[in-house]
KOLDONU-514083 format. One line per 8 residues: their letters; for each residue z negated, x negated, y of N, C-alpha, C, O. Coordinates in steps of 0.1 Angstrom, whole numbers. Example, Ala and Ser with C-alpha at 12.3 -4.5 7.8 and 13.67 -1.06 7.14 Angstrom:
2
AS> -78 -132 -57 -78 -123 -45 -78 -132 -33 -85 -142 -33 | -71 -128 -22 -71 -137 -11 -79 -129 0 -80 -134 11
//
This chain:
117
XXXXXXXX> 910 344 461 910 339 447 924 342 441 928 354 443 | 931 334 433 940 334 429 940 338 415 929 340 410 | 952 339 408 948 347 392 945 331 387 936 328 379 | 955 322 391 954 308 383 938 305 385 932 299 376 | 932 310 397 915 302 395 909 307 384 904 300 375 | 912 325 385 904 328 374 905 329 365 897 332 357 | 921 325 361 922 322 344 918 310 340 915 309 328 | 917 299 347 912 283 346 897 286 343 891 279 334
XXXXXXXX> 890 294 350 877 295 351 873 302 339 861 300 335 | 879 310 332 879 320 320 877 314 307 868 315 298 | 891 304 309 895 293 299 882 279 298 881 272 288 | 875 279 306 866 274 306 855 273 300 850 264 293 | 851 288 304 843 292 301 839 298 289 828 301 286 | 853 299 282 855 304 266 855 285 261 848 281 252 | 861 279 267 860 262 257 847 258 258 844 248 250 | 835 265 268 821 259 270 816 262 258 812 255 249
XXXXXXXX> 817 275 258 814 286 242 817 285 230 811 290 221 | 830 277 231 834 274 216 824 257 215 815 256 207 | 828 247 222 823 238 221 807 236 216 802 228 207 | 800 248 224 787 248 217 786 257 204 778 254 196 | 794 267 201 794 271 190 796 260 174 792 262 162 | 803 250 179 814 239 172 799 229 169 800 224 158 | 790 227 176 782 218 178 772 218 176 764 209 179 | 766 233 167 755 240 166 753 253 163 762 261 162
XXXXXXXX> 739 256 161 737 270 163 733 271 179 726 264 185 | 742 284 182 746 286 195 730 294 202 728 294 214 | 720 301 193 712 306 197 701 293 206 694 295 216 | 703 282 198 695 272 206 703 271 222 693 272 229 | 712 269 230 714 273 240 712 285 247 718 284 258 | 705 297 244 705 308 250 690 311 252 682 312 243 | 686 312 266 675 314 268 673 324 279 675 318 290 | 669 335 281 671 349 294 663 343 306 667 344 318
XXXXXXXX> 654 338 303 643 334 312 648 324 318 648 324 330 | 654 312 312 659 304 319 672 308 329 671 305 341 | 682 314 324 692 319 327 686 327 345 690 324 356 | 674 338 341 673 342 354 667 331 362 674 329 372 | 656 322 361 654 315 368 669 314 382 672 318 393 | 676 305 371 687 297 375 694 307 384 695 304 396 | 699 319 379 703 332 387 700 336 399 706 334 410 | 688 341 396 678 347 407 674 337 418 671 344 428
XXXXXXXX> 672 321 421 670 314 430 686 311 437 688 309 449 | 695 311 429 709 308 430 712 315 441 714 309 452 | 712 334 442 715 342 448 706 343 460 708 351 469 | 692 334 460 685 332 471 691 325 480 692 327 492 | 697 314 469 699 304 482 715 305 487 721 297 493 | 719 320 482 735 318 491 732 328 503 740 326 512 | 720 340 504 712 347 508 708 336 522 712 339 533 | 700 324 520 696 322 527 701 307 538 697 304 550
XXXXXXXX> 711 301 525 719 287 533 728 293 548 733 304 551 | 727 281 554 736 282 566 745 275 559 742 269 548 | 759 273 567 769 265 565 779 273 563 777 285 561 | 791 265 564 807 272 565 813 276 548 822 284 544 | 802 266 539 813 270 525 810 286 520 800 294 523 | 821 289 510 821 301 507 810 303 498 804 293 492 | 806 324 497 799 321 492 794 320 476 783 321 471 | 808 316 468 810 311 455 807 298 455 802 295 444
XXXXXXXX> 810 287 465 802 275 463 788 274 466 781 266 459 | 782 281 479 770 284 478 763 286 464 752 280 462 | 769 293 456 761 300 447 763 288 437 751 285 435 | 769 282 432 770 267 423 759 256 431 748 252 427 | 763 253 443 753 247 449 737 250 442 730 245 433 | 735 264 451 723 267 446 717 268 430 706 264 425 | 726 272 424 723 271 407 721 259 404 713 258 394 | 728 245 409 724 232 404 707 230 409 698 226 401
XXXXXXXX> 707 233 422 695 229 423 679 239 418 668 236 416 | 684 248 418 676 261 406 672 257 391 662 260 385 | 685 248 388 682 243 375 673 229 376 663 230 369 | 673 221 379 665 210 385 653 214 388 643 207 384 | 649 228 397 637 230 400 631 238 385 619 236 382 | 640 248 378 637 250 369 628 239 356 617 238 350 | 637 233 358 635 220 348 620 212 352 610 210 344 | 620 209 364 607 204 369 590 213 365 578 209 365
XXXXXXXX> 595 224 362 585 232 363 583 234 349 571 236 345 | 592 234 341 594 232 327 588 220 322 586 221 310 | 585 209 326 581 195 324 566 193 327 558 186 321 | 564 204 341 550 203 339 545 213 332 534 210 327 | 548 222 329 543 234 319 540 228 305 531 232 297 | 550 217 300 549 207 289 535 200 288 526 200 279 | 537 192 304 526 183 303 514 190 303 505 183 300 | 509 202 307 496 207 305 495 217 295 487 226 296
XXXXXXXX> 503 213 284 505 225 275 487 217 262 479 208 261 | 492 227 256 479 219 244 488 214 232 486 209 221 | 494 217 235 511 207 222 511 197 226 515 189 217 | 506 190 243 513 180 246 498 173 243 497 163 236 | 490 177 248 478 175 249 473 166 231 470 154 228 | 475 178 222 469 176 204 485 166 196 488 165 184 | 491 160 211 509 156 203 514 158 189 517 150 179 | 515 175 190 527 183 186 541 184 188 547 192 196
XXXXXXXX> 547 176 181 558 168 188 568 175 185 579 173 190 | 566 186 172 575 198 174 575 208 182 585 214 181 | 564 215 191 562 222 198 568 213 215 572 220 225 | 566 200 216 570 193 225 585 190 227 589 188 238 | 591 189 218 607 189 220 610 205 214 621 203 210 | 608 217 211 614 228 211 609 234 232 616 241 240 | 600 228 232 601 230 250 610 222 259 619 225 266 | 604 214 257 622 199 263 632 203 263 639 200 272
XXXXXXXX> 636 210 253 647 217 254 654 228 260 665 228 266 | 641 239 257 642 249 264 642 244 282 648 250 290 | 635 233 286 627 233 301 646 226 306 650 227 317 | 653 222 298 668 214 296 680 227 300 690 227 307 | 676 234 295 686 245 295 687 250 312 698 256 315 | 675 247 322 679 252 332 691 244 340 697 248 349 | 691 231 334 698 221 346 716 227 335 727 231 339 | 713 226 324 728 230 319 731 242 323 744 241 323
XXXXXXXX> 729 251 326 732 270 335 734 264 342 746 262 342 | 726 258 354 729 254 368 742 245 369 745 243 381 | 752 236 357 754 230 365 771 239 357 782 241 363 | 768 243 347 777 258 339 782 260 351 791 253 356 | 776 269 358 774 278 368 784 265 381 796 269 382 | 783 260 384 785 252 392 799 247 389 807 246 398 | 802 242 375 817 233 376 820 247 372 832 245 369 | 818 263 370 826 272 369 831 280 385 841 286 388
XXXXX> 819 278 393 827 280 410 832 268 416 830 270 428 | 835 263 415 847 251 420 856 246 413 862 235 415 | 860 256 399 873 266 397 873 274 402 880 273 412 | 868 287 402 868 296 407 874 294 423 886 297 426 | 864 289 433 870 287 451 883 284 452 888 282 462
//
């Protein structure tokens, strides 16, 4: 790794943060539970992929698809909720959102290691 990756990747990662700060209150993007989701399956699957890529794209790889599965799970936890059920349609888009947040970590995470590699 080069200092140029990780300053690109830094720089990034501070314009992701300002951008959402610029565009909102920043607490509606931050969610721990989602975050590990995305994390914790990420580092499974560099753990357990074969293949030649390193294992910083491994780990983007896996967080894209962490977040997707995230999200999937998030969508049905919606659909059998009793919000979705009595259409509570504020309790139904404050979840949508949240169940949203795993595929944005996952893909964060992802265009931030392929700066990084």
């Amino acid at each position: 790794m080069s200092a140029v990756k990780i300053i690109a990747t830094i720089v990034y990662a501070i314009f992701i943060g300002v951008t959402l700060l610029t565009v909102g209150n920043i607490n509606q993007y931050l969610d721990l539970n989602s975050l590990v989701v995305v994390v914790v399956i990420a580092i499974l699957y560099v753990i357990s992929a074969n293949g030649n890529e390193s294992y910083v794209q491994k780990f983007g790889d896996g967080a894209v698809k962490a977040g997707w599965f995230g999200s999937i799970i998030g969508i049905v936890a919606i659909f059998g909720s009793d919000g979705f059920g009595n259409g509570d349609m504020q309790a139904i888009g404050a979840s949508l959102a949240v169940c949203s947040l795993t595929v944005l970590y996952g893909y964060f995470i992802k265009i931030g290691s392929i700066l990084l590699d």
